[in-house]
PDB file of the backbone (N, CA, C, O) and the ligand in Angstrom, with CONECT records:
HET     ZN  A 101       1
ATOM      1  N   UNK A   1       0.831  -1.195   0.000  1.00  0.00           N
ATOM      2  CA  UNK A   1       0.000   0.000   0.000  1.00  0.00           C
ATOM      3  C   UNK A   1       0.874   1.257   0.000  1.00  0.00           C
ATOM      4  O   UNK A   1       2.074   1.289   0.270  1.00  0.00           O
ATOM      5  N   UNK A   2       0.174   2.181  -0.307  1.00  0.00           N
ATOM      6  CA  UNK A   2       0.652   3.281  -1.079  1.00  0.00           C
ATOM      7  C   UNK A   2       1.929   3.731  -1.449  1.00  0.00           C
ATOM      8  O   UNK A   2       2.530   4.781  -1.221  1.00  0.00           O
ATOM      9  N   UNK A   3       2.268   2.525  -2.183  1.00  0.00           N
ATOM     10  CA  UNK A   3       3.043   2.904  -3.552  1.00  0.00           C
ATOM     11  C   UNK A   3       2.118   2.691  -4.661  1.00  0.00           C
ATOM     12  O   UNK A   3       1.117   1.975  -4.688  1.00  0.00           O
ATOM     13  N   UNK A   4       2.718   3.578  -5.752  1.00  0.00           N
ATOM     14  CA  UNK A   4       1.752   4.459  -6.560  1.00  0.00           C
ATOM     15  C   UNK A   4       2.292   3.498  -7.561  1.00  0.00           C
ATOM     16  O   UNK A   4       3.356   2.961  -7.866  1.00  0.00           O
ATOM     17  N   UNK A   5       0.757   3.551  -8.009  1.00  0.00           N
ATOM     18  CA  UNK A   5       0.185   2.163  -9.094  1.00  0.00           C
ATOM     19  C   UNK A   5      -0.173   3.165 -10.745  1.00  0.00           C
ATOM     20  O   UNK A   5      -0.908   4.151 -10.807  1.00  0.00           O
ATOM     21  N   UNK A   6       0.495   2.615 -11.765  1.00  0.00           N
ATOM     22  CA  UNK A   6      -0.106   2.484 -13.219  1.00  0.00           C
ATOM     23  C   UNK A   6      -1.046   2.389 -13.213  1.00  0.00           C
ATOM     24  O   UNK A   6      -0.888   1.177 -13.063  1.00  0.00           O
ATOM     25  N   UNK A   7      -2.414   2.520 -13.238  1.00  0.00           N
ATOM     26  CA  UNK A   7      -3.872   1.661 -13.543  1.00  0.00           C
ATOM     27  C   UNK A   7      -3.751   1.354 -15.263  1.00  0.00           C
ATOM     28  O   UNK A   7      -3.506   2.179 -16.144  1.00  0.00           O
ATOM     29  N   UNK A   8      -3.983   0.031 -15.389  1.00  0.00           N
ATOM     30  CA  UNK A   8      -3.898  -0.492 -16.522  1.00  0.00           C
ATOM     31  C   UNK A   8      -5.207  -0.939 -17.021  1.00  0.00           C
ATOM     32  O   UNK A   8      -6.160  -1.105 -16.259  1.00  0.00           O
ATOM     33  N   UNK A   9      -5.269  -1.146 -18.359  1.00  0.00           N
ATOM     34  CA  UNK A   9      -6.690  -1.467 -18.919  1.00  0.00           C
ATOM     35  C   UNK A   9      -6.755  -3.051 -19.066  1.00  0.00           C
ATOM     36  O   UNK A   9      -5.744  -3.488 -19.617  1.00  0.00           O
ATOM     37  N   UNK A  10      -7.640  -3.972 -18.732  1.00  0.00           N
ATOM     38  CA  UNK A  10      -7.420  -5.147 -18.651  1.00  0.00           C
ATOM     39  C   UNK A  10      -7.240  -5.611 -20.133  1.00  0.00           C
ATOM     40  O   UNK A  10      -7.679  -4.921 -21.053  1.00  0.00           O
ATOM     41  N   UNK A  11      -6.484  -6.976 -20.382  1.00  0.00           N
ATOM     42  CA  UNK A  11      -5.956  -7.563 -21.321  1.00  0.00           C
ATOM     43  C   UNK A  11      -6.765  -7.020 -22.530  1.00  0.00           C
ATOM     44  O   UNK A  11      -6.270  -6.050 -23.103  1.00  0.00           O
ATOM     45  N   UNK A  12      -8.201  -7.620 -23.101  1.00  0.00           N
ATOM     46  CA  UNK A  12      -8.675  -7.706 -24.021  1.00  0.00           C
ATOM     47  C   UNK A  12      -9.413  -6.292 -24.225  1.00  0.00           C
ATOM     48  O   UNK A  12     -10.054  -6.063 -25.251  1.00  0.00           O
ATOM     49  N   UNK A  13      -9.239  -5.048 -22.833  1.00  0.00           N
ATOM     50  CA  UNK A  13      -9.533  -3.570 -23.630  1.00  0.00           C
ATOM     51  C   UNK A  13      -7.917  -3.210 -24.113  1.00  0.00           C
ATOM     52  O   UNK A  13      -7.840  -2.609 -25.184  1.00  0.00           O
ATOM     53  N   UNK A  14      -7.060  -3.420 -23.653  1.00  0.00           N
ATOM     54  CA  UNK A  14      -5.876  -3.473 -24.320  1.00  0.00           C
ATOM     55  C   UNK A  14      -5.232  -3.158 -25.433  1.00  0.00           C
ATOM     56  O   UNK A  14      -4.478  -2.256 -25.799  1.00  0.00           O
ATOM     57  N   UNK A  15      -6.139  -4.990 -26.302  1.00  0.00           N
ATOM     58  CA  UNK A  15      -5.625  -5.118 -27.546  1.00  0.00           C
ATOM     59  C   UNK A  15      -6.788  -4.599 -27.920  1.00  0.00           C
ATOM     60  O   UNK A  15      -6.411  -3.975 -28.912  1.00  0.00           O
ATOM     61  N   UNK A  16      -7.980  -4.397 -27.841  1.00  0.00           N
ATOM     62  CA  UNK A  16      -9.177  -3.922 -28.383  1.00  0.00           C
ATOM     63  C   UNK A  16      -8.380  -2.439 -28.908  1.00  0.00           C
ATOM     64  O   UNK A  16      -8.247  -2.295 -30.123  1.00  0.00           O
ATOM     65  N   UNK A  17      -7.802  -1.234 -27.874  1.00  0.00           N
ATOM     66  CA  UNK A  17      -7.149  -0.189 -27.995  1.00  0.00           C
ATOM     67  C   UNK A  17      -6.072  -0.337 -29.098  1.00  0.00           C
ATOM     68  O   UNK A  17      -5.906   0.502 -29.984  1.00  0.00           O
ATOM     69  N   UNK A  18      -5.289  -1.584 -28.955  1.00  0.00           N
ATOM     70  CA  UNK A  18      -4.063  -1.352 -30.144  1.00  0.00           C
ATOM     71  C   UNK A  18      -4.212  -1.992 -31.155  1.00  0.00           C
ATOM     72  O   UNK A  18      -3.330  -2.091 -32.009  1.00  0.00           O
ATOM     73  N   UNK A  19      -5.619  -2.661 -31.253  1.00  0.00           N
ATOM     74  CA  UNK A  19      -5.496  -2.879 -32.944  1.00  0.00           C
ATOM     75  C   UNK A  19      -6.625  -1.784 -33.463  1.00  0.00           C
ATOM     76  O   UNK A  19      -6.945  -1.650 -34.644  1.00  0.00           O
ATOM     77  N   UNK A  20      -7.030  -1.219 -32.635  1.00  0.00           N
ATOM     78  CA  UNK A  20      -7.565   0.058 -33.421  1.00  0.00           C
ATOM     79  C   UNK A  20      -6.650   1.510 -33.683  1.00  0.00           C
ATOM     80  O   UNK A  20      -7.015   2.388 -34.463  1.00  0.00           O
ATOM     81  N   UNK A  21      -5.678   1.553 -33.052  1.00  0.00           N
ATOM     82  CA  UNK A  21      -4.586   2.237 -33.467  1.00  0.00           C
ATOM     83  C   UNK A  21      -4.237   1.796 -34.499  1.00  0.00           C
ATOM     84  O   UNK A  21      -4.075   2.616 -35.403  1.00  0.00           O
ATOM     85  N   UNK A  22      -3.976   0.320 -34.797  1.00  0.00           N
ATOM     86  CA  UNK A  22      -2.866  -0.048 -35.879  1.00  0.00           C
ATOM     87  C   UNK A  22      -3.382   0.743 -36.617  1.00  0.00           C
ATOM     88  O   UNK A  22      -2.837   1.734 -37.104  1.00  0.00           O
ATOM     89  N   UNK A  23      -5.290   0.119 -36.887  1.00  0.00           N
ATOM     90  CA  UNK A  23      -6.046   0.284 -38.340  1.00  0.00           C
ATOM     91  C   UNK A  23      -6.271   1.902 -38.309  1.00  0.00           C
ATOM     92  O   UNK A  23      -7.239   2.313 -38.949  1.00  0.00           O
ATOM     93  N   UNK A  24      -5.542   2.762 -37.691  1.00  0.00           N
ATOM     94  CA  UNK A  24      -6.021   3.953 -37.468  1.00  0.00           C
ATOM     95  C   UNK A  24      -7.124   5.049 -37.339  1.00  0.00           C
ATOM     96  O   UNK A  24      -7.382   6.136 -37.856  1.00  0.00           O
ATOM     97  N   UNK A  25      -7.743   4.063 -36.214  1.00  0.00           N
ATOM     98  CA  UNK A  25      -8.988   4.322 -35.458  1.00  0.00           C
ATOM     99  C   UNK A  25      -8.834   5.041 -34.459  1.00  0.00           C
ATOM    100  O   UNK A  25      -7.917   4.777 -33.682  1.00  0.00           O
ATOM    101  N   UNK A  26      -9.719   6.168 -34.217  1.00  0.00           N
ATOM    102  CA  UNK A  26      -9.576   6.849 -32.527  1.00  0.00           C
ATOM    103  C   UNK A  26     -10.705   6.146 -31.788  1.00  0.00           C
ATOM    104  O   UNK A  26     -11.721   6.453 -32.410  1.00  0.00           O
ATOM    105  N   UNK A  27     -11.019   5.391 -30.815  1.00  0.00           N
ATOM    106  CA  UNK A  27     -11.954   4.769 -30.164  1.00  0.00           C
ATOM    107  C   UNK A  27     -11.838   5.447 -29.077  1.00  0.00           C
ATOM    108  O   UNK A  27     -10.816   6.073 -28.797  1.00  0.00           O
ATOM    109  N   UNK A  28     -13.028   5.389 -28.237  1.00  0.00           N
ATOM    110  CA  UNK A  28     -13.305   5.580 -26.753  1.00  0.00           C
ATOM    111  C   UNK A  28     -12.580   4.903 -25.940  1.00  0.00           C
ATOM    112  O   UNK A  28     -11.980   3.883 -26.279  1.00  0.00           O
ATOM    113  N   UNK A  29     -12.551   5.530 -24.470  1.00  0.00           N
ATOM    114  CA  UNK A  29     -11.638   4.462 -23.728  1.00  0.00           C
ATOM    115  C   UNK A  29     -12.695   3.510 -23.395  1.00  0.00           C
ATOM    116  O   UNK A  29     -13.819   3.857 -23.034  1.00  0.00           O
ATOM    117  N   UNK A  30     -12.131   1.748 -23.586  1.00  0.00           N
ATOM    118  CA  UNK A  30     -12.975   0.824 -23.317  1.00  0.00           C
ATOM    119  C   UNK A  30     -13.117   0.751 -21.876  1.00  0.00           C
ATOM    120  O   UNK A  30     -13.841  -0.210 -21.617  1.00  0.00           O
ATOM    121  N   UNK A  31     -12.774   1.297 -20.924  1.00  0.00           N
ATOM    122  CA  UNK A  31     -12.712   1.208 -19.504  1.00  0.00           C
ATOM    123  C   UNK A  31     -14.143   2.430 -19.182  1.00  0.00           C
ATOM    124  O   UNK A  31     -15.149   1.758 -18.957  1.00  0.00           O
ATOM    125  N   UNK A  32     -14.330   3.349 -19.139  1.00  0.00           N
ATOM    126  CA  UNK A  32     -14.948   4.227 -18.685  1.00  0.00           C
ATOM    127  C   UNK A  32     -15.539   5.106 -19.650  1.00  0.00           C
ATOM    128  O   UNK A  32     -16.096   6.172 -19.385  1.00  0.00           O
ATOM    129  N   UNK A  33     -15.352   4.488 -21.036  1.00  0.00           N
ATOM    130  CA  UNK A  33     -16.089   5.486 -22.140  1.00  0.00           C
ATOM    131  C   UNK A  33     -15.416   6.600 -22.816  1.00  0.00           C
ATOM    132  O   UNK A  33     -15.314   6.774 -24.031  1.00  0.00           O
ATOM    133  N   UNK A  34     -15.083   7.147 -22.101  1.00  0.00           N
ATOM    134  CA  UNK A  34     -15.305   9.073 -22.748  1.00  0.00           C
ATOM    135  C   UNK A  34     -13.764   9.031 -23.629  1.00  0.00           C
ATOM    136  O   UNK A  34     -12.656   8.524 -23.453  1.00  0.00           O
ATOM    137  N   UNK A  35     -14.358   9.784 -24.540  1.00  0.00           N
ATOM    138  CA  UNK A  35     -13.962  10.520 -25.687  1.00  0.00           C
ATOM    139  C   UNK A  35     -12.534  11.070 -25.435  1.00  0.00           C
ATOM    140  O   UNK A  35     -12.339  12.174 -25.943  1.00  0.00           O
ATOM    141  N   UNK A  36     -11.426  10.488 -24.706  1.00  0.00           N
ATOM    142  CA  UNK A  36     -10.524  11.422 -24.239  1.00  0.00           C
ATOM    143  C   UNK A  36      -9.182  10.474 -24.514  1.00  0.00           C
ATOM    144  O   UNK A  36      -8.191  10.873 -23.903  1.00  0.00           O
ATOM    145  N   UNK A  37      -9.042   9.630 -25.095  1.00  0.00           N
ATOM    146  CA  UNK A  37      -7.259   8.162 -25.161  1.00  0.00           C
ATOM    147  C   UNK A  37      -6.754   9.615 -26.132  1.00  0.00           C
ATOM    148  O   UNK A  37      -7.121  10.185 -27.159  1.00  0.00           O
ATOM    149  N   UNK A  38      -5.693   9.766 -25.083  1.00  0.00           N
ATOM    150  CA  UNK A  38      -4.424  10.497 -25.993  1.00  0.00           C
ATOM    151  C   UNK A  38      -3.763   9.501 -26.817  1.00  0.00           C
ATOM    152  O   UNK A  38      -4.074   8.320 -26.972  1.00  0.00           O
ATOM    153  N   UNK A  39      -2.800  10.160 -27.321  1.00  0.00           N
ATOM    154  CA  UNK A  39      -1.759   9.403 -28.290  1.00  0.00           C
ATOM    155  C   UNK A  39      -0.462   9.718 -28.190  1.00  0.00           C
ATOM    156  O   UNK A  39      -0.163  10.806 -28.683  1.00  0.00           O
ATOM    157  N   UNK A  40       0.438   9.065 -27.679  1.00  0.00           N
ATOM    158  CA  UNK A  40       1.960   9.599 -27.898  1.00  0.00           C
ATOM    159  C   UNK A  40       2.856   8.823 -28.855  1.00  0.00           C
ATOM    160  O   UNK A  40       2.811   7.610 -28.651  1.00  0.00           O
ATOM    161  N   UNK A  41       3.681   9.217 -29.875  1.00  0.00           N
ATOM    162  CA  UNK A  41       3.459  10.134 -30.014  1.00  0.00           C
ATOM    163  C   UNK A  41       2.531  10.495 -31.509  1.00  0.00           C
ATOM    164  O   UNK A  41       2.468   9.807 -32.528  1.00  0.00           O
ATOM    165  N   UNK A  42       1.739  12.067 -31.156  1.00  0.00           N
ATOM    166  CA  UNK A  42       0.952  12.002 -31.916  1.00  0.00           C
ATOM    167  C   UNK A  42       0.917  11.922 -32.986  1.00  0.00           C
ATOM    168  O   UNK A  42       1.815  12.456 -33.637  1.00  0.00           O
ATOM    169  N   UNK A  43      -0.303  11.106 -33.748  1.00  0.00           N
ATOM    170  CA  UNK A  43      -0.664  10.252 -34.766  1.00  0.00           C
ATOM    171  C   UNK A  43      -0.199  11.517 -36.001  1.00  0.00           C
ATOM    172  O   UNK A  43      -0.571  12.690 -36.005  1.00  0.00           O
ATOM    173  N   UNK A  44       0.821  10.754 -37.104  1.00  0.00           N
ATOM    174  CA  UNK A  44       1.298  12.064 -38.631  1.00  0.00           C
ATOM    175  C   UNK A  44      -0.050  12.531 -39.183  1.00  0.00           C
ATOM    176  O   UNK A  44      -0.956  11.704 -39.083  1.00  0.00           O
ATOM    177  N   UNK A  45      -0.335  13.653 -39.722  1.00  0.00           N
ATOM    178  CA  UNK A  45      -1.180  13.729 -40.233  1.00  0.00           C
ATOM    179  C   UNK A  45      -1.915  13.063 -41.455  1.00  0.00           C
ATOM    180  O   UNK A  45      -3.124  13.016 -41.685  1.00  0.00           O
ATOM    181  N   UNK A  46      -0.467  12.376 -42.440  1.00  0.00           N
ATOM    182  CA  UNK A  46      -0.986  11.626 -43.383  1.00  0.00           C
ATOM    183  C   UNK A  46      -0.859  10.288 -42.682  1.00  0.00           C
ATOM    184  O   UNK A  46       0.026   9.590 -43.177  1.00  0.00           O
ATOM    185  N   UNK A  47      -1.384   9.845 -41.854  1.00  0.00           N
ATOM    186  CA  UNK A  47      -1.636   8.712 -41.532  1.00  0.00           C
ATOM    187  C   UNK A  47      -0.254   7.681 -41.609  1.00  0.00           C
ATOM    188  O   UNK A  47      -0.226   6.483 -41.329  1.00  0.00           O
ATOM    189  N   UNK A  48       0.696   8.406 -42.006  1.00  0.00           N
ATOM    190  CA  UNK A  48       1.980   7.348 -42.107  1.00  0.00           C
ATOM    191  C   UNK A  48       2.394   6.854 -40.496  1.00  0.00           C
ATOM    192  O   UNK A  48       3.009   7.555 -39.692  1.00  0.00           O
ATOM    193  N   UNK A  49       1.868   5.404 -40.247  1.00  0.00           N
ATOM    194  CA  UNK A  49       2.619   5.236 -38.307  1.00  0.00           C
ATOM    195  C   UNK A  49       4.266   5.261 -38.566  1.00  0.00           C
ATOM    196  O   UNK A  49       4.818   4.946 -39.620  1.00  0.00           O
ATOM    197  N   UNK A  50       4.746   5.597 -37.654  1.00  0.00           N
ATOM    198  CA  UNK A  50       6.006   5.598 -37.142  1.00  0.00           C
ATOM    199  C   UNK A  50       6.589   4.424 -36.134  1.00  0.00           C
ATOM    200  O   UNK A  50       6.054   4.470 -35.026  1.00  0.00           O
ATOM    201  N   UNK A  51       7.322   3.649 -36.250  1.00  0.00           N
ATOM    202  CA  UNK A  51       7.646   2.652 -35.912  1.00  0.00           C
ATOM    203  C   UNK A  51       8.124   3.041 -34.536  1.00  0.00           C
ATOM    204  O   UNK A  51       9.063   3.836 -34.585  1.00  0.00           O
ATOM    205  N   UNK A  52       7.803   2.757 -33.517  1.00  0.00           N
ATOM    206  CA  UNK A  52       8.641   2.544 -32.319  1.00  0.00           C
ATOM    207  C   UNK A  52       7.482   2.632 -31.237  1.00  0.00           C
ATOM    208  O   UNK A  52       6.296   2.448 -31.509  1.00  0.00           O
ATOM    209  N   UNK A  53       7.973   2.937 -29.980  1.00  0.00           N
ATOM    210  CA  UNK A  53       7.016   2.639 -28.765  1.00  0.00           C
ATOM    211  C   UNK A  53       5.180   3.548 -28.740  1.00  0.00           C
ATOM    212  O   UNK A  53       5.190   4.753 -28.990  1.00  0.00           O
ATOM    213  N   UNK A  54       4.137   3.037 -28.514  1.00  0.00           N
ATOM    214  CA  UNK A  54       2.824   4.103 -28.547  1.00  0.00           C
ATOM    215  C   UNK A  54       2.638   4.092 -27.322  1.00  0.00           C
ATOM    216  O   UNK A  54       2.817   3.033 -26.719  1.00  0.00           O
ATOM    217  N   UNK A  55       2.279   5.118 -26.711  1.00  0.00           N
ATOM    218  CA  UNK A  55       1.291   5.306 -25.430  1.00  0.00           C
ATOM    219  C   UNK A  55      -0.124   5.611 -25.333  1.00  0.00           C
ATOM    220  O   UNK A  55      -0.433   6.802 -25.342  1.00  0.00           O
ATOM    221  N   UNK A  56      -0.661   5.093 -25.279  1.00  0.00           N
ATOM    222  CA  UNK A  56      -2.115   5.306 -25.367  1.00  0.00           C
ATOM    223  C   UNK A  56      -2.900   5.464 -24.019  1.00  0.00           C
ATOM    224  O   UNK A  56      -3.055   4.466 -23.316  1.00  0.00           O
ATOM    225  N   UNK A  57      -3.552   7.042 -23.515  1.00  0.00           N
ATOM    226  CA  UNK A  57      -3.366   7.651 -22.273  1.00  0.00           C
ATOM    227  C   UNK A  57      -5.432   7.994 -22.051  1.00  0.00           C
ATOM    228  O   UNK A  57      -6.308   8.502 -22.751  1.00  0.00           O
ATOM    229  N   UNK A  58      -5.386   7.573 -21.152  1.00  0.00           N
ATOM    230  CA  UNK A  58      -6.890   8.002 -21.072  1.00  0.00           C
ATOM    231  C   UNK A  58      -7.024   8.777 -20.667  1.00  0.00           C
ATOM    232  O   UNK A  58      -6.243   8.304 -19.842  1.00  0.00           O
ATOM    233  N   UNK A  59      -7.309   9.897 -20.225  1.00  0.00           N
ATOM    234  CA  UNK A  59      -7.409  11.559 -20.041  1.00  0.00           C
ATOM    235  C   UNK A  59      -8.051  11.443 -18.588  1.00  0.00           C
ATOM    236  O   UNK A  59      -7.532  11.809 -17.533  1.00  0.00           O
ATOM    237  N   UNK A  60      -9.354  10.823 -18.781  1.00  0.00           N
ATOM    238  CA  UNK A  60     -10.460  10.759 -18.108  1.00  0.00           C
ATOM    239  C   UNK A  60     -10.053  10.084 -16.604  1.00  0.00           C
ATOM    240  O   UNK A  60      -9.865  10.685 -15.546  1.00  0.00           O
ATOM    241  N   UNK A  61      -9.967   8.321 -16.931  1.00  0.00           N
ATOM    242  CA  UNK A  61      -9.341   7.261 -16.065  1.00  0.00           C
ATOM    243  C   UNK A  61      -7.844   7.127 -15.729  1.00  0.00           C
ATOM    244  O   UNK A  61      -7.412   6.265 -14.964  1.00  0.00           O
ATOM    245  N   UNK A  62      -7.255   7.837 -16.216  1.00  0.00           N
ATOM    246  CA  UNK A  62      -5.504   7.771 -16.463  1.00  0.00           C
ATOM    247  C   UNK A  62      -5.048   6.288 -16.800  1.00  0.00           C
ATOM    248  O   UNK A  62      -3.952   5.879 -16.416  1.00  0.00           O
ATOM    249  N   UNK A  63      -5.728   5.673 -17.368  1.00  0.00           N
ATOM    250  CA  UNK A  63      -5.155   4.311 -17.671  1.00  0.00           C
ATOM    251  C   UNK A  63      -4.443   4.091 -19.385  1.00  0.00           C
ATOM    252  O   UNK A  63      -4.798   4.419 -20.517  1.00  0.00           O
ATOM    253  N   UNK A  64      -3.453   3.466 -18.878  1.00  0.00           N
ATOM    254  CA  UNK A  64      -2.445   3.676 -19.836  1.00  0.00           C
ATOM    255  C   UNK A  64      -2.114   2.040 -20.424  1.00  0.00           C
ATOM    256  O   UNK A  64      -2.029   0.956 -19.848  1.00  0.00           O
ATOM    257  N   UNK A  65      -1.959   2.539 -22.097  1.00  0.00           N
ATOM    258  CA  UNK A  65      -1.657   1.144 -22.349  1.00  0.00           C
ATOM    259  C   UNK A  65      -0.376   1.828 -22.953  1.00  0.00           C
ATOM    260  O   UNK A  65      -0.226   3.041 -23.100  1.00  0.00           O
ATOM    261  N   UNK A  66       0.657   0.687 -23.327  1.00  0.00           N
ATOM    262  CA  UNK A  66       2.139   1.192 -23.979  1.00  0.00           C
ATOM    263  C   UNK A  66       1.906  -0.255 -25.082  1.00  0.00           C
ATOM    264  O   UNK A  66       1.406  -1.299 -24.663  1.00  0.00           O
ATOM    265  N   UNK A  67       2.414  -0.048 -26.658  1.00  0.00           N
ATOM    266  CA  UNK A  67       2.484  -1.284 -27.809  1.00  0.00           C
ATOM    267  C   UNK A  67       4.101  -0.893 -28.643  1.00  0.00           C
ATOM    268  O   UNK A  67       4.594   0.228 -28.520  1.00  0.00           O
ATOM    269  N   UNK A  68       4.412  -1.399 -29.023  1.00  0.00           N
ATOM    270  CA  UNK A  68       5.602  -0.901 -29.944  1.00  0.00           C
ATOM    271  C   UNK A  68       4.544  -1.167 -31.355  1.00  0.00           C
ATOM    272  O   UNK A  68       3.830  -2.084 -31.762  1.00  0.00           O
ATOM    273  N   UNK A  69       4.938   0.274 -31.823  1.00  0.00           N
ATOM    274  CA  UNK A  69       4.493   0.127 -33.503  1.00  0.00           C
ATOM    275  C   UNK A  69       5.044  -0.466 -34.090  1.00  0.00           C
ATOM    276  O   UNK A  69       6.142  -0.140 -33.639  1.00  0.00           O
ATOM    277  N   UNK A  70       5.358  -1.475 -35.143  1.00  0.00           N
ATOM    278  CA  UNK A  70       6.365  -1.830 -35.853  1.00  0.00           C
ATOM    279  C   UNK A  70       6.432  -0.754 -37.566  1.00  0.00           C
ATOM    280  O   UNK A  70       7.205  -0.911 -38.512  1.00  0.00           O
ATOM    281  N   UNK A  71       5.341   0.251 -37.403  1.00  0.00           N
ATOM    282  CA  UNK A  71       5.694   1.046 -38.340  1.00  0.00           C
ATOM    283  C   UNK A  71       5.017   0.788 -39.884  1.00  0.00           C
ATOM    284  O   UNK A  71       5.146   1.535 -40.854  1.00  0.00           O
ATOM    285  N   UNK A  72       4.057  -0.828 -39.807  1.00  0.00           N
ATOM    286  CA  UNK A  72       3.486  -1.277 -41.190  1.00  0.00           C
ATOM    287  C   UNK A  72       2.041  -0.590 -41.217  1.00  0.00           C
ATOM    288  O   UNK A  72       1.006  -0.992 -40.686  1.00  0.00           O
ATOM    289  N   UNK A  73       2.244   0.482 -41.933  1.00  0.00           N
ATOM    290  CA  UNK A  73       0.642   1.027 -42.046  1.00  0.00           C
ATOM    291  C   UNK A  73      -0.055  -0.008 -43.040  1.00  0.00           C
ATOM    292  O   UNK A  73       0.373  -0.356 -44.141  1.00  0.00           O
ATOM    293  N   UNK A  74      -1.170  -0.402 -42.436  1.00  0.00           N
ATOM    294  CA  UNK A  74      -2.290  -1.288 -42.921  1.00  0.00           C
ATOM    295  C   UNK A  74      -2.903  -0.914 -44.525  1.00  0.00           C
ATOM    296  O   UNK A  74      -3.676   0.043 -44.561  1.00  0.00           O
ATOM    297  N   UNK A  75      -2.613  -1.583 -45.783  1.00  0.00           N
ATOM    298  CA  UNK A  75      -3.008  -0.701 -46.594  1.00  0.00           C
ATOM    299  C   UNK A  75      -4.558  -1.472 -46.764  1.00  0.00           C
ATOM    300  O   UNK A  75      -4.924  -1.980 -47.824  1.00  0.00           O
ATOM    301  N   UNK A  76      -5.117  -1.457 -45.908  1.00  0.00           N
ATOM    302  CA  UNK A  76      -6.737  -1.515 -46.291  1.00  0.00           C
ATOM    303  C   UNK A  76      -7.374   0.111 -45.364  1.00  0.00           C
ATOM    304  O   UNK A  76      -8.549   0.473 -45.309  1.00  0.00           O
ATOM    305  N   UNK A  77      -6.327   0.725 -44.824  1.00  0.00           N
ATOM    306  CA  UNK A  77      -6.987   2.006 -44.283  1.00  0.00           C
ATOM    307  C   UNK A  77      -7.586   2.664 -45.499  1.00  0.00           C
ATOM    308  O   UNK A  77      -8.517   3.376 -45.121  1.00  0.00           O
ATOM    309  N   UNK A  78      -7.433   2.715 -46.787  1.00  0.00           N
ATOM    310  CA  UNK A  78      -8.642   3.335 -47.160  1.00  0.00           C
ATOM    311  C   UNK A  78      -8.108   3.350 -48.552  1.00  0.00           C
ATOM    312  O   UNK A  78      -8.781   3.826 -49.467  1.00  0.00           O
TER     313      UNK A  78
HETATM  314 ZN    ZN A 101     -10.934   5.986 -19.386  1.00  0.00          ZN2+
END
């Protein structure tokens, strides 16, 4: 007790969160709803991902997920 805890999103809101990043989706946080998962770092404007570590930050809940990008933008985004 009180040492200070990460709150994490359980397993399957998780990956729910990082494969909607891959496909370059902004979703709600699956934990508590609201309109608020930051992005670090933030998403290029032409949609090109950048390969290396994501943070994905809930504004609202502070729950944080971390994925490594590997940088393959999905070419069925559009
Ligand atoms: Zn939340």
């Amino acid at each position: 007790m009180g040492r200070r805890h990460v709150k994490e999103f359980r397993p399957d809101e998780a990956l729910g969160l990082i494969s909607a990043d891959r496909d370059g989706k902004v979703v709600p946080c699956p934990s508590c709803g609201a309109a608020t998962m930051g992005r670090r770092p933030n998403r290029p404007e032409d949609g090109h991902l950048v390969a290396g570590p994501v943070t994905l930050t809930c504004a609202a809940c502070s729950r944080v997920v971390t994925y490594i990008d590997r940088g393959t933008a999905t070419p069925t985004a559009r």
